[in-house]
C-alpha positions as CSV (number, residue, x, y, z in Angstrom):
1,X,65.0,-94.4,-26.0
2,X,64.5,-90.3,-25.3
3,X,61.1,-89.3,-25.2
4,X,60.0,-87.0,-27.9
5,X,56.9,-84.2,-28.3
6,X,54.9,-86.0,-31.5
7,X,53.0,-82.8,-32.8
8,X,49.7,-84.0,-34.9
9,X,48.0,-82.4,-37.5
10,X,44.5,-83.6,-37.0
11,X,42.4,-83.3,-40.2
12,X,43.4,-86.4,-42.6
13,X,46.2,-87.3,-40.3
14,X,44.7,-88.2,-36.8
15,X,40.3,-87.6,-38.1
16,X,39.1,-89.2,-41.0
17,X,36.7,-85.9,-41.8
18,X,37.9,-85.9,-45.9
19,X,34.4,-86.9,-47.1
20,X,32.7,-84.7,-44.8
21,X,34.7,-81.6,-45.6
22,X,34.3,-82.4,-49.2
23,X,30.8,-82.6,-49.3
24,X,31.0,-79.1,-47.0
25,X,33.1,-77.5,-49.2
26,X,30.7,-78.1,-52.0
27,X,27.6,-77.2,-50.2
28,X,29.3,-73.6,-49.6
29,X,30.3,-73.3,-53.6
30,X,27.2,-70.9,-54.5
31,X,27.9,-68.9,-51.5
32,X,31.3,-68.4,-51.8
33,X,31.5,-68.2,-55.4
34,X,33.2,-71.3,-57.2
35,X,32.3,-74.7,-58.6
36,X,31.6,-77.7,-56.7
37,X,34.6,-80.1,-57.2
38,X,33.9,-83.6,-58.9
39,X,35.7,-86.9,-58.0
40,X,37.2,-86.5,-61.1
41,X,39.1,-82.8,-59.9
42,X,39.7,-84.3,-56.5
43,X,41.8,-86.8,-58.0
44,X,44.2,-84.7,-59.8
45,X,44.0,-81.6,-56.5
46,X,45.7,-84.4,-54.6
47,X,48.6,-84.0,-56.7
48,X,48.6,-80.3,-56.0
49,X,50.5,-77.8,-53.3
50,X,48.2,-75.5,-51.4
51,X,49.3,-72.6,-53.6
52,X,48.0,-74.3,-56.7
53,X,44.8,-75.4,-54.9
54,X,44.1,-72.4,-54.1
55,X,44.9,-71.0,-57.8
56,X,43.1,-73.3,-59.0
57,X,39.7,-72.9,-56.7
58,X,39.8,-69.1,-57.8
59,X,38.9,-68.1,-54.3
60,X,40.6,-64.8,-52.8
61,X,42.8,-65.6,-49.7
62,X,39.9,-63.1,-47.9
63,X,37.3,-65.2,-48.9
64,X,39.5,-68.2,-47.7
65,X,39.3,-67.2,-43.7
66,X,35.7,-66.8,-44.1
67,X,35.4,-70.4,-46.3
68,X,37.4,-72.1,-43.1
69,X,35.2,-70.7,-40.7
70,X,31.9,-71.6,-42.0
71,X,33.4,-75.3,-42.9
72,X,34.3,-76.2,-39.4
73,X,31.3,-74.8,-38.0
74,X,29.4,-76.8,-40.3
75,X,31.8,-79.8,-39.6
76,X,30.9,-79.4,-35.5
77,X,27.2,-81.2,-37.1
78,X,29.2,-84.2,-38.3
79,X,32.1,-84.7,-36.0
80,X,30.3,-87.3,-33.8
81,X,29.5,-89.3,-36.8
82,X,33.5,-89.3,-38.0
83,X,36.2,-91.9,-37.1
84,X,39.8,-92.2,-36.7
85,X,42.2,-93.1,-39.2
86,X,42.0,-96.7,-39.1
87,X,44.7,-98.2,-37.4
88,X,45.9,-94.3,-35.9
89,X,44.3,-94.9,-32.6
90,X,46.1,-98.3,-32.0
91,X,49.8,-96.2,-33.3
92,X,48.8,-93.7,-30.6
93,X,48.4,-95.4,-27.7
94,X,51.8,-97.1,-28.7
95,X,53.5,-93.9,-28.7
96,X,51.8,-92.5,-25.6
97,X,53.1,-95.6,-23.8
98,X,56.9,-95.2,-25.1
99,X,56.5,-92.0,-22.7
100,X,56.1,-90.0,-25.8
101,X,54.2,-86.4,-25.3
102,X,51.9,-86.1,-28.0
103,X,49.7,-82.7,-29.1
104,X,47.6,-81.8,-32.1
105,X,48.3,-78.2,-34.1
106,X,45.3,-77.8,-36.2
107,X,43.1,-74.8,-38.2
108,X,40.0,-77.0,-36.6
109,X,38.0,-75.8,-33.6
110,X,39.3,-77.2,-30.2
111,X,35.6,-77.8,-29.9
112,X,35.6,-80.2,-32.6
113,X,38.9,-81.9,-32.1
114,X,38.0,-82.1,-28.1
115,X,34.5,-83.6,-29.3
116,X,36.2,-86.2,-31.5
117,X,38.9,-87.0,-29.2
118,X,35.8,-88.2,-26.5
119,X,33.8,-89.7,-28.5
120,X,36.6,-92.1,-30.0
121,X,38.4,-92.7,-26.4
122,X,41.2,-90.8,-27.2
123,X,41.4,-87.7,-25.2
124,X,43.8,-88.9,-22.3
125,X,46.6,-89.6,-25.0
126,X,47.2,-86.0,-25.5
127,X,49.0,-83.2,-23.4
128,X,47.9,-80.1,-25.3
129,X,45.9,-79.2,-28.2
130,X,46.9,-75.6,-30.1
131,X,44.6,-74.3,-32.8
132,X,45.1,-71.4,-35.2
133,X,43.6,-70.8,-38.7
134,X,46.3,-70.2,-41.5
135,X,46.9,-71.0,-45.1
136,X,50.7,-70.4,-45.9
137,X,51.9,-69.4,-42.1
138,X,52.0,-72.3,-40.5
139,X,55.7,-72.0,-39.6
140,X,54.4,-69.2,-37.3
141,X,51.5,-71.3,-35.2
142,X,54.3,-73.6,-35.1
143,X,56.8,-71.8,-33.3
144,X,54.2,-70.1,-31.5
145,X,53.5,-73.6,-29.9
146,X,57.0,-74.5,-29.1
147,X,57.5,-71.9,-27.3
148,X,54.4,-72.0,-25.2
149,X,55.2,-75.8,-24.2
150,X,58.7,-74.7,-23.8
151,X,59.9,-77.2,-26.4
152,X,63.6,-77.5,-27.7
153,X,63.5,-78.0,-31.2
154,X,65.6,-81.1,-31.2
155,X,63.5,-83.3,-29.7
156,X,60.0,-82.4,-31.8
157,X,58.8,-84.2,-34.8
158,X,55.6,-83.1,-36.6
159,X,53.3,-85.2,-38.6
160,X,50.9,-84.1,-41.4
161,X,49.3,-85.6,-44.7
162,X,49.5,-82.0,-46.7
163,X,52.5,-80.2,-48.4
164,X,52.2,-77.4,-46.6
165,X,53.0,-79.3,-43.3
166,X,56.0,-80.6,-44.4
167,X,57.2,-76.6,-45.5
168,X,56.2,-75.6,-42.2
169,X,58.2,-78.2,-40.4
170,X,61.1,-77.2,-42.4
171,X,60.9,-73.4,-42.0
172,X,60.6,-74.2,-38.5
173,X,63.6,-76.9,-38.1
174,X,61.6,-79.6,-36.9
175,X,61.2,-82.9,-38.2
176,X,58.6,-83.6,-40.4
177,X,57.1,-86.9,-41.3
178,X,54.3,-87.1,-43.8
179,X,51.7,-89.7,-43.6
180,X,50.4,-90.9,-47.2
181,X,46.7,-91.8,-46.1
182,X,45.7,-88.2,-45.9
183,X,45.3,-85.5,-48.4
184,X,47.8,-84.9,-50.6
185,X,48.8,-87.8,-52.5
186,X,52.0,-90.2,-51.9
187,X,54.1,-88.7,-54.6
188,X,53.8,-84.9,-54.0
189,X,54.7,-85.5,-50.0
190,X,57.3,-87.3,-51.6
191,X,58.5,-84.2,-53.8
192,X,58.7,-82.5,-50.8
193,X,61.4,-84.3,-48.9
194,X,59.9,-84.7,-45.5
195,X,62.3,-86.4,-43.0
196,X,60.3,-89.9,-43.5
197,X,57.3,-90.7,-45.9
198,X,55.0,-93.3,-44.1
199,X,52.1,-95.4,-45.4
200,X,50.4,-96.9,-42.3
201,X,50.0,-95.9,-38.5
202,X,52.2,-98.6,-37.7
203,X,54.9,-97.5,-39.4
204,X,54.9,-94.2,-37.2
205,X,55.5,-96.3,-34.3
206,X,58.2,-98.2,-35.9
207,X,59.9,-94.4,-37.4
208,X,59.4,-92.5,-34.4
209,X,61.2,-95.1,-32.1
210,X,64.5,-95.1,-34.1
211,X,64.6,-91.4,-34.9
């Protein structure tokens, strides 16, 4: 089996931080000027791209940068109290022993990830860590990291739980496979048409060793 580079998204794919960043979100509504969003409204978002979240919110893609910022500095208070996805920390340490090289591409703070990576045991299992905020130019962080690590594009897979991973991927010829446990719901990844849709952690290490 050829090694690969295994490039993680880290928010809903690798950290379970939904709740948190929910409850954040809503905390920040008065300030930044829309409503809090009900269980109700989360439902049906999940069913949405990030273009028609972000319609939908009413916030101004100015206000957006701003909105990230003061969520994951308000998310470096919780991060010690969050937990991997369950079963992800098991499907990592499978890949990492294939001889896999793994790295997380995230709009977090490398504070954050580096503080949830120690706390949950998991920060030997990855070789670099590249952060960058962006909404719709993802595409651009990505190929920004590839050519940092010096990676050919052939032998890189990314893996995220939002639409917008999967048309970064694409924009940036890599392979893409969505994971259904995180954000965006099973059916819209699906609509998408990443390279492979999977359900469980497990099921990376089963994809990733026969792709």
């Amino acid at each position: 089996m050829t090694a690969k580079v295994i490039i993680f998204d880290f928010d809903g794919t690798i950290a379970d931080t939904f709740d948190a960043i929910v409850s954040i979100i809503n905390s920040l509504a008065i300030d930044f000027g829309y409503k809090p969003v009900t269980e109700e409204e989360i439902a049906v978002l999940r069913n949405y791209n990030t273009r028609q979240i972000i319609k939908y919110s009413g916030v101004s893609i100015f206000q957006l940068f701003f909105l990230f910022k003061k969520v994951k500095a308000e998310l470096s208070n919780q991060i010690q109290n969050l937990s991997p996805i369950e079963g992800v920390k098991e499907a990592l340490i499978d890949l990492k022993n294939q001889g896999n090289r793994l790295g997380i591409m995230t709009s977090n703070s490398k504070g954050n990830v580096m503080a949830f990576l120690e706390k949950n045991g998991l920060e030997d299992l990855f070789d670099f860590i590249y952060t960058g905020i962006t909404i719709f130019g993802k595409s651009t962080i990505i190929n920004n990291l590839l050519k940092q690590e010096h990676l050919h594009h052939e032998a890189v897979i990314y893996v995220g739980d939002e639409t917008r991973d999967i048309e970064a991927a694409k924009k940036s010829h890599i392979k893409v496979i969505a994971v259904g446990w995180g954000f965006n719901s099973q059916e819209v990844l699906a609509a998408q048409h990443p390279d492979f849709l999977v359900h469980h952690p497990w099921e990376l290490v089963y994809v990733i060793k026969t792709c």
